[in-house]
Phi, psi and omega in degrees: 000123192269163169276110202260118196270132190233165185309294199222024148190231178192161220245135160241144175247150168232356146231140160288340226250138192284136179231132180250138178229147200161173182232113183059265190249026182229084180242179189216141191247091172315129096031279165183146181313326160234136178232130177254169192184146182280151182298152156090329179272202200252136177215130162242133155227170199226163204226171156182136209250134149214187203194161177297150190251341158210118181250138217001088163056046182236142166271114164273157178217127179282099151283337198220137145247164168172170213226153171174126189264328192261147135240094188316039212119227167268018201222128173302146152269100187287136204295336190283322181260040216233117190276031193256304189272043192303175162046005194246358213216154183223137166259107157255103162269128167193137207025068199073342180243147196220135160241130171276133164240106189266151192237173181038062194301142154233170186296331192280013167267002158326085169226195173254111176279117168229147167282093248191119177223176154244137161275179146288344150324131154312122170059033168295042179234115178240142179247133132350145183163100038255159210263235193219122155309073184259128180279118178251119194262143160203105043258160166281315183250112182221137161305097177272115159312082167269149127082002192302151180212122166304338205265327168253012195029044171263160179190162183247107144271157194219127175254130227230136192264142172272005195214101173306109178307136152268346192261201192236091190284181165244131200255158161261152176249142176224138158246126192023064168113299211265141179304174165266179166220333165321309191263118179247011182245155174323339183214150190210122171240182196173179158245097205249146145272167207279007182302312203271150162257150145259113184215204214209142178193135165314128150287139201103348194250025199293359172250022134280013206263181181301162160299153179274143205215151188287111175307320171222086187100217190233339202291029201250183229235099195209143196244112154240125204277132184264014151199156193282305164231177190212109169276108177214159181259153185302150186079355168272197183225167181224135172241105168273116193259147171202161181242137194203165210195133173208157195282332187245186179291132173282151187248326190194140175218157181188179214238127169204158200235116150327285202293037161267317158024284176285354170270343167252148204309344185215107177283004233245329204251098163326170179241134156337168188234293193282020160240022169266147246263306188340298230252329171356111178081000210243336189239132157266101210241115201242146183253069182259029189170137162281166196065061144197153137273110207236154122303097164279133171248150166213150173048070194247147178281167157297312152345302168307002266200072170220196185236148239211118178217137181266124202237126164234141167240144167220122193032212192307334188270120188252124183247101181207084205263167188260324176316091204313129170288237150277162209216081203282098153252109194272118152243152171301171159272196191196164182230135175246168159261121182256310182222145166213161191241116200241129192247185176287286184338294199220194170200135163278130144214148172288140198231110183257122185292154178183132154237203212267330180294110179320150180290090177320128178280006172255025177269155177257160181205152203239094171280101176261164189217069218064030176094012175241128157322123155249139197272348191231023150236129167258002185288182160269009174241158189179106187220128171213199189242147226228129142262134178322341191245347172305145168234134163199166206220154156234190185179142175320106190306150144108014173211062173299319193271043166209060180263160176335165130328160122325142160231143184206159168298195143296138220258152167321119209259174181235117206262153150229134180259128166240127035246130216294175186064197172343101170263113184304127189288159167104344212248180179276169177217122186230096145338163220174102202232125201219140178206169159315109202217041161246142004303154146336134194268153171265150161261118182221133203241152172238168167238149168316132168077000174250145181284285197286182193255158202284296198206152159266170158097173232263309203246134181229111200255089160261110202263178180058030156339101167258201137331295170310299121012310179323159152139205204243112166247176195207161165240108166248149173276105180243140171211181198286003181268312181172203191226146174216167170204173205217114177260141164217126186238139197234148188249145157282135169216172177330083176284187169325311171306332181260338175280337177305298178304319167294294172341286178301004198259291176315292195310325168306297221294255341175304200246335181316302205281021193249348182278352175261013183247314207297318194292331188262346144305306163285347178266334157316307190276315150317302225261333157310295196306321205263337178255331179303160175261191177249011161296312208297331182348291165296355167298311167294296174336325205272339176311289212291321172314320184304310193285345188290319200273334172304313181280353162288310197301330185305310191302305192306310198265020178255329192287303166004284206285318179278319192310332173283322157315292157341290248263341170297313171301340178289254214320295174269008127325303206287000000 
């Protein structure tokens, strides 16, 4: 069993062994049956599925997959709209086989994970069921203490995992902060003082490790962050906390951001957060107890969006540790549409503020509606009836000026054809269809007089442009708001190839009878030469004028004949 590598921890399986669940020819196959996994880290899990391919004389086809812990009534909850996993859930489905991917594990995503599809079959709707048991652990990693002897101050440690591993990973070790570079195994014994802390990590997870922990008494030199990463929304404020300690009298303490780094005069010297130009007016550093330190942010930006560490001197001694601090992400709000109803007029729909940080329930949320407050919601839900020209936005109360995008239907869209004038038949065509799109509009194009639709997508390419082909085409921009469309109307005329083609037509026309007039002029005139005399002389002269004029007046009216033609095809082109 490999270790499955995650972003900001690590996923443990504590069974393989495959279970099919299911009804007859429809079964769905777990991975495995329980999965334990560290607070904060990544967990996939994953299925495969199959169904009959055909039933009385029906082709099946899987319309909807979807994953779910809850059922309302009757109704599955599928995990993408479920706002406890906003921004957290991944669907990947293929060939049969589909994975949930949850990010930012919290304990309270501890549940029963089932698999669920539907078909085109009558009552074709199957679960999986019972589903795959996933455990969210916290803390994951902690130092444990043995074997301690006051007198020689030796002692053993062991880094106790909270989710048993079956292979044999290899760990990293930290003394106040700084790695070990020696030590790979779950245990380290050793001759420690009571100064130094300790702590622990999975190697590949060094941004997962244990809290750090005193070896002997409590006095050591030590940083604990009180939570590991943090989500807030712009505009708003955060307070990042930590608890410290130290073996001598501290001299100086501050607050400092890595990835501020290049801003500072040594990069080699953290810099204080609160003489940086950025924070100016913005950071509070509050004492509301000893040993704990809190960072206050306000009015926090996207900017704002680094990892946050807390640094001390005591006498010779610096706690300026590598071991990752907090870890801060500022978001916008989004305004989403969860459910509508699209009527001729208008459209009902339920409307949600949301960003990637789940919505705390005790927040207030501030609704506009074409730029007026509506007063008489305060929720992150928000449903009324919806006009095209409606605009609306929502925003945190009491941080109205770091409110959402608009959301609106698509603005009338706008077509361009390349290559612009005349379109020459034979040739490519591309069309271009663009209109004002949040959320961002699908593009779908038709021709006049037609049911299906020609093509989807922004740019629509018709190549071998014919005649046939002419007419009125058109694109609409639909987004969950509404619709629009854009008429364009296109011609065919002549190209290079039908002029060509005329050209050689007249020419067949025009010149072809004359080498056959010519032959026959000459066999004519042989055949004078050989029974005449020389009295008859003007008699051939008046022959051959004769035969001459016969073949002018023949070319004109063959030049004629095709130019009348010609000038007809001109015509019904036109």
């Amino acid at each position: 069993m490999s270790l499955t590598a995650a972003a900001s921890g690590f996923v443990v399986f504590l069974l393989s062994v495959q279970v099919i669940q299911g009804q007859n020819d429809w079964p769905v196959t777990y991975s495995s049956t329980e999965i334990c996994a560290l607070k904060g880290s990544t967990v996939d899990i994953r299925c495969t599925y199959r169904y009959p391919s055909r039933i009385y004389g029906r082709d099946t086809t899987v319309e909807k997959t979807s994953w779910f812990t809850k059922v309302n009534g009757n109704e599955f909850v599928d995990l993408r709209t479920d706002s406890e996993y906003s921004g957290r859930v991944q669907y990947h489905c293929d060939n049969n086989i589909c994975t949930l991917r949850i990010t930012d594990l919290r304990e309270s995503d501890s549940a029963e994970y089932k698999f669920r599809f539907i078909t085109n079959q009558p009552g074709g709707r199957y679960t999986g069921s019972p589903g795959v048991t996933l455990l969210v652990t916290d803390p994951g990693l902690q130092v444990l203490v043995s074997g301690t002897s006051w007198l020689s101050y030796w002692a053993k440690l062991k880094c106790q995992r909270g989710c048993h591993l079956p292979d044999h990973p290899s760990y990293v070790w930290y003394k106040n902060g700084q790695k070990i570079q020696t030590e790979t195994s779950s245990s380290y014994s050793d001759y420690f003082y009571s100064a130094d802390s300790y702590s622990c990590a999975v190697k590949g997870h060094e941004d997962s490790p244990s809290p750090s922990v005193c070896v002997f008494g409590q006095s050591c030199n030590r940083v604990t962050y009180t939570d590991r990463s943090i989500c807030a929304f712009k505009g708003s404020s955060v307070d990042i906390s930590s608890n410290y300690n130290s073996h001598k009298t501290i001299r100086s303490k501050f607050w400092f951001s890595p990835e501020r780094s290049h801003q500072w005069q040594s990069p080699s010297q953290s810099e204080d957060l609160s003489e940086d130009f950025q924070y100016a007016g913005r950071v509070q550093v509050l004492e509301t107890e000893r040993g704990r330190s809190t960072l206050r942010i306000t009015d926090l930006r996207e900017s704002d969006s680094a990892q946050y560490h807390f640094k001390f001197t005591a006498g010779s001694f610096e706690w300026n540790s590598i071991l990752p601090g907090t870890t801060l992400t500022v978001t916008a709000l989004q305004v989403q549409v969860t459910r509508i109803k699209v009527y001729q007029s208008y459209t009902e729909a339920e409307l949600k503020c949301h960003s990637s940080c789940s919505p705390d329930g005790l927040l207030s949320f501030v609704w506009f509606k074409n730029g007026t407050k509506i007063t008489s919601v305060e929720t992150s839900s928000y449903k009324d009836r919806f006009y095209p020209r409606d605009i609306i936005s929502c925003a945190l109360k009491g941080h109205e000026n770091y409110g959402s995008p608009s959301v609106y239907a698509p603005r009338v869209p706008s077509v361009s054809v390349s290559p612009s004038g005349e379109i020459v038949d034979n040739s490519t065509v591309t069309l271009t269809c663009s209109s004002d799109a949040n959320p961002a509009a699908n593009y779908t194009w038709y021709k006049e007089n037609e049911d299906s639709p020609k093509a989807s997508g922004q740019i629509f390419i018709i190549t071998d442009f014919r005649p046939e082909h002419s007419g009125n085409y058109y694109c609409e921009a639909q987004n969950a708001r509404g619709r629009h469309n854009s008429t364009l109307h296109l011609i065919a005329v002549a190209g290079n190839s039908t002029v060509m083609i005329n050209i050689i037509r007249l020419t067949l026309v025009v010149v072809m009878p004359i080498p056959l007039l010519l032959f026959c002029l000459w066999m004519r005139k042989k055949k004078t030469l050989s029974s005449s005399t020389e009295p008859n002389e003007p008699t051939e002269t008046m022959e051959l004028q004769s035969v001459s004029d016969h073949i002018n007046v023949s070319a004109l009216n063959s030049v004629t004949a095709a130019q009348t033609e010609d000038t007809e095809e001109q015509e019904h082109l036109v």
